[in-house]
C-alpha positions as CSV (number, residue, x, y, z in Angstrom):
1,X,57.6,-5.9,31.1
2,X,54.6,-3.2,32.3
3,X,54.9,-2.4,29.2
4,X,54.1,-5.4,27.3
5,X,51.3,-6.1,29.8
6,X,49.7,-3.2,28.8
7,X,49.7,-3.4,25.0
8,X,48.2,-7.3,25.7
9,X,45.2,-5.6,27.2
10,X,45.2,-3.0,24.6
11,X,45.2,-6.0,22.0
12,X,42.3,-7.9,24.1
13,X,40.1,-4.5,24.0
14,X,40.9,-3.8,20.7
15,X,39.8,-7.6,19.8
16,X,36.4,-7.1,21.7
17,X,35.5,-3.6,20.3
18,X,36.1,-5.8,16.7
19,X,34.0,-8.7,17.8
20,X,31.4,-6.0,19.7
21,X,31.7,-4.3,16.1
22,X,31.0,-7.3,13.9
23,X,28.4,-8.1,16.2
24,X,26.5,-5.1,15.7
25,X,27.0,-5.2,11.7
26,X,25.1,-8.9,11.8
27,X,22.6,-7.6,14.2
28,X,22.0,-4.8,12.0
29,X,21.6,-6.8,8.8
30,X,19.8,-9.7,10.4
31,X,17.4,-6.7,11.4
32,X,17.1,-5.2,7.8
33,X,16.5,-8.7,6.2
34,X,13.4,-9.3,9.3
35,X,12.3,-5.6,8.1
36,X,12.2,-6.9,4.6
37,X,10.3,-10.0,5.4
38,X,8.0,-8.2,7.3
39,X,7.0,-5.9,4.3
40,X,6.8,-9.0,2.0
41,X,4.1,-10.5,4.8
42,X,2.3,-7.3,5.1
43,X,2.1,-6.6,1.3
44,X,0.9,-10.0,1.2
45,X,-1.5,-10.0,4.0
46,X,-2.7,-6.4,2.3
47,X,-3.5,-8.1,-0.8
48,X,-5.3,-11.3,0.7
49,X,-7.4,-8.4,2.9
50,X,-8.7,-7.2,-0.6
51,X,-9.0,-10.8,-2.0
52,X,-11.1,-11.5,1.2
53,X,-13.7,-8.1,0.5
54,X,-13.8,-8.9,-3.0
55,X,-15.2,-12.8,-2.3
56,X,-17.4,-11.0,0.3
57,X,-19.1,-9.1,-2.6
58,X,-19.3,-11.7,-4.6
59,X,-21.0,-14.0,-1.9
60,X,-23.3,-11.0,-1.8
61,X,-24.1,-10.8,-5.0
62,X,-25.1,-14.8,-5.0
63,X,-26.9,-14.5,-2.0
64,X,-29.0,-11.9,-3.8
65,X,-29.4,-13.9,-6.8
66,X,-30.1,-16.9,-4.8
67,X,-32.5,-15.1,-3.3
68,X,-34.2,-13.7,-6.6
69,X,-34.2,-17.2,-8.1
70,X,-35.8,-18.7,-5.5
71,X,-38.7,-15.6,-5.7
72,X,-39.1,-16.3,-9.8
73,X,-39.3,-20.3,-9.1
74,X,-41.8,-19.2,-6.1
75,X,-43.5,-17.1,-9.0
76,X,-43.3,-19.9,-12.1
77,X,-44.6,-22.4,-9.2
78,X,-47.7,-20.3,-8.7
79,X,-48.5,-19.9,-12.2
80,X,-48.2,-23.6,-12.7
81,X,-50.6,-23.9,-10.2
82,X,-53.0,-21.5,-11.7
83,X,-52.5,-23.4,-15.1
84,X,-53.2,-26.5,-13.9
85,X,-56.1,-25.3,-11.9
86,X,-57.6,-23.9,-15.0
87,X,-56.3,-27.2,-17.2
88,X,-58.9,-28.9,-14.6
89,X,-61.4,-26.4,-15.1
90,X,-61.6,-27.0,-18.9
91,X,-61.0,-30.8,-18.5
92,X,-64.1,-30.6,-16.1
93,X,-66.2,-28.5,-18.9
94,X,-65.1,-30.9,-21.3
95,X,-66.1,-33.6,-19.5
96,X,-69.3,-32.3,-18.6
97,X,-70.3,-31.6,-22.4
98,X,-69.5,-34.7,-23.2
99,X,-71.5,-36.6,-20.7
């Protein structure tokens, strides 16, 4: 009767060291599938980083030929001027000789 006492708590611990084993197997692969997730996200995130410098360069680059638009309509825009001004000049000459 001791006897058979004992090997049902020897079959109890040997069920628990099982379960405590199976446990650590799922833990263990739940924890290399998270691992592999979180490479995905970072190779991801790495890639979005370069995506994010790259548009920054490009932004830039348009800012600067914003910029150096804006100076050659400033430019055009003050030759215009100086056209017309002389335009008036001749008009004015051409007025006056025919007066």
């Amino acid at each position: 009767m001791i006897a058979t006492g004992v090997e049902v708590k020897i079959n109890r611990l040997e069920s628990i060291v099982e379960q405590i084993g199976e446990a650590v197997l799922s833990t263990t692969e739940t924890i290399e599938r998270l691992a592999e997730r979180l490479e995905t996200v970072s190779t991801q995130l790495e890639a979005q980083g370069h995506q994010v410098q790259q548009q920054g360069y490009q932004i830039v680059a348009l800012c600067d030929a914003v910029q150096t638009l804006a100076e050659s309509q400033q430019n055009s825009l003050q030759k215009l001027n100086d056209l017309t001004q002389t335009l008036d000049r001749f008009m004015y000459l051409i007025k006056g000789d025919t007066d």
